[in-house]
Each structure stands twice: as C-alpha cells, then as structure tokens.
C-alpha positions as CSV (number, residue, x, y, z in Angstrom):
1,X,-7.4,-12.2,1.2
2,X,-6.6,-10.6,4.3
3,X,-5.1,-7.3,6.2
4,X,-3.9,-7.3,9.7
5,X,-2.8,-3.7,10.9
6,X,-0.3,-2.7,13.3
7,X,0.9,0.6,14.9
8,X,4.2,1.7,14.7
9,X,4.9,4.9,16.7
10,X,2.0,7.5,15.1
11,X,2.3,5.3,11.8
12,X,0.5,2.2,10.7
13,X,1.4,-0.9,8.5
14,X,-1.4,-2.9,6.8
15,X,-0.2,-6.2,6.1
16,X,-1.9,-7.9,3.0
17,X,-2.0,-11.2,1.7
18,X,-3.6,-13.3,-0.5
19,X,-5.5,-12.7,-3.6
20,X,-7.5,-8.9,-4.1
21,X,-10.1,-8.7,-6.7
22,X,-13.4,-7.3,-7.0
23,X,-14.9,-9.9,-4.5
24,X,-11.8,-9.4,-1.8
25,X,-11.1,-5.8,-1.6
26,X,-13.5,-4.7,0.5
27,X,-11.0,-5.3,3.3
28,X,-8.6,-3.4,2.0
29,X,-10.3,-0.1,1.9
30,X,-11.9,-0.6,5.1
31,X,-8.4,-0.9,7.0
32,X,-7.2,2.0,4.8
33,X,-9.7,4.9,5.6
34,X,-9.2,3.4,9.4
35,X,-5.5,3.8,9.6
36,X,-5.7,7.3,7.6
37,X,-8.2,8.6,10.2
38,X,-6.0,6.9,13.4
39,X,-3.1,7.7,12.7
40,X,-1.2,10.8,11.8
41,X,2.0,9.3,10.5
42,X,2.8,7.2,7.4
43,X,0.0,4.5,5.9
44,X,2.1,1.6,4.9
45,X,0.6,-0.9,2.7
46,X,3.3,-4.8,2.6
47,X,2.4,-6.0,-0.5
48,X,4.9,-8.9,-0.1
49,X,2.4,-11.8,0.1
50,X,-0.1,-10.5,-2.9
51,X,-0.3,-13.5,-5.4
52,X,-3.0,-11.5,-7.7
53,X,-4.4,-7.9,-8.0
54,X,-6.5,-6.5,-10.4
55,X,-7.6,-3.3,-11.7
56,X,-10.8,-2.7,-8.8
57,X,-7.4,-2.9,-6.7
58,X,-5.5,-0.6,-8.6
59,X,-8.1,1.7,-8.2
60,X,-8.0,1.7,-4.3
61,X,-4.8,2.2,-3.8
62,X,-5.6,5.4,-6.3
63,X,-8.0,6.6,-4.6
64,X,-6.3,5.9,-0.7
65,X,-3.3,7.8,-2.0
66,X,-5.7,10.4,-3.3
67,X,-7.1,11.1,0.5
68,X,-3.5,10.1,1.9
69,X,-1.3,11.8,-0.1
70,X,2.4,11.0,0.3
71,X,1.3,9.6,4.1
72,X,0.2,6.3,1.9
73,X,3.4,4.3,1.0
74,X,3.6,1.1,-0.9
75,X,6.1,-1.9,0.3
76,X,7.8,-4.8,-0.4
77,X,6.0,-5.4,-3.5
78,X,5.9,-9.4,-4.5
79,X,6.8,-10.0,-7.9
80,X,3.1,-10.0,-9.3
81,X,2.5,-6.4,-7.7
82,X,5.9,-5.2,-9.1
83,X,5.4,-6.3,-12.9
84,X,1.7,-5.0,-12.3
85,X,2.6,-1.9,-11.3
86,X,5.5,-1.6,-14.6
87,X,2.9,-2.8,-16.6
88,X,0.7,0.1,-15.9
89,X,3.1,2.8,-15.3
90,X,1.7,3.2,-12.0
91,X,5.1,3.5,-10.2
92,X,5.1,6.8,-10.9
93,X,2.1,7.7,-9.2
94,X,2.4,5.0,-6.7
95,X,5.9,4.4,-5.1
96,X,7.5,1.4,-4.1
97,X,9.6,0.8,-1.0
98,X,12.2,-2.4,-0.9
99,X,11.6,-3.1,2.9
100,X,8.8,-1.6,5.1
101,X,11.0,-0.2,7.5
102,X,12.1,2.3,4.7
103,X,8.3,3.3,4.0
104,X,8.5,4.1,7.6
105,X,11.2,5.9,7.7
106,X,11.4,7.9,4.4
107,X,10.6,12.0,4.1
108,X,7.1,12.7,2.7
109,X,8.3,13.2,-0.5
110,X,10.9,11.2,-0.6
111,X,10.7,8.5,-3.3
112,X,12.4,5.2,-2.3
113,X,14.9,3.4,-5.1
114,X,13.1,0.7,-6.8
C-alpha cells in the first residue's frame, strides 16, 4: 500500500494505491491527520488504484471524515471501493467524486453525482 500527497492551492490530494487492511493502513491515517492539520482547504482521498479495502479501512475514513467534516472528499473510486461502499451503504455518509478535480472543486456540501 501506499499514499503520496500533493498540494493543490490550500487543498491536498492523497493518492492511494494498493491493498489497505489492518496491516497497511497505518499510512493512511498518518497522511490524513497531516493534510487535515496543513492544509485549510479540501482533504481529497483518489481511491482509483485500491484493489482491496476492508472494514479497519472503512473505519478511517469514518473517523477522518469525523475530524474533517465535509473538507474530507472521496474520489475516483475503483470498482472494488465503489461496490464496497454500495455494499455498506456508506455512500451516504461518505461521498464519491467521479474525477478528483471535482472533489476539488465542489462547495462543502455539495454532494457530487455518483
């Protein structure tokens, strides 16, 4: 698994790829509770190259949107995150974004088609 970050403007997107489970995640959260406290804009997470999350995942992406709030936004889910997330219902509490460019660029609580 891995994240690189990068700053756009006063925003940040964490690019993640690979595999996050229990053993992996780690790196995850660390890059989240970084960006949140670097940057004042939108937290956006590229989920495009995730071949496998499970729940320990689930449940930091809970918990970065719980100190985020709307500042944490979800993109270009690969299929495995997207039938994940329908699975669970978690779309809802956890939107998507088709491109990261529209994470960047959508209103707080704005809520991207999915």
């Amino acid at each position: 698994m891995g994240v690189t970050v990068r700053q756009e403007g006063g925003s940040a997107v964490l690019t993640v790829s690979g595999e996050l489970d229990l053993d992996s995640v780690g790196s995850l959260t660390t890059a989240l509770a970084e960006s949140g406290g670097s940057v004042t804009g939108a937290v956006v997470v590229d989920l495009s190259a995730v071949g496998f999350a499970d729940s320990t995942t689930v449940n930091v992406l809970l918990q970065a949107r719980a100190a985020l709030g709307p500042r944490l936004r979800l993109a270009r889910p690969s299929a495995f995150v997207r039938r994940l997330f329908a699975v669970i219902g978690l779309e809802t509490a956890l939107p998507l974004y088709e491109t990261v460019e529209a994470a960047l660029g959508a209103d707080a609580g704005e809520r991207e088609a999915r």
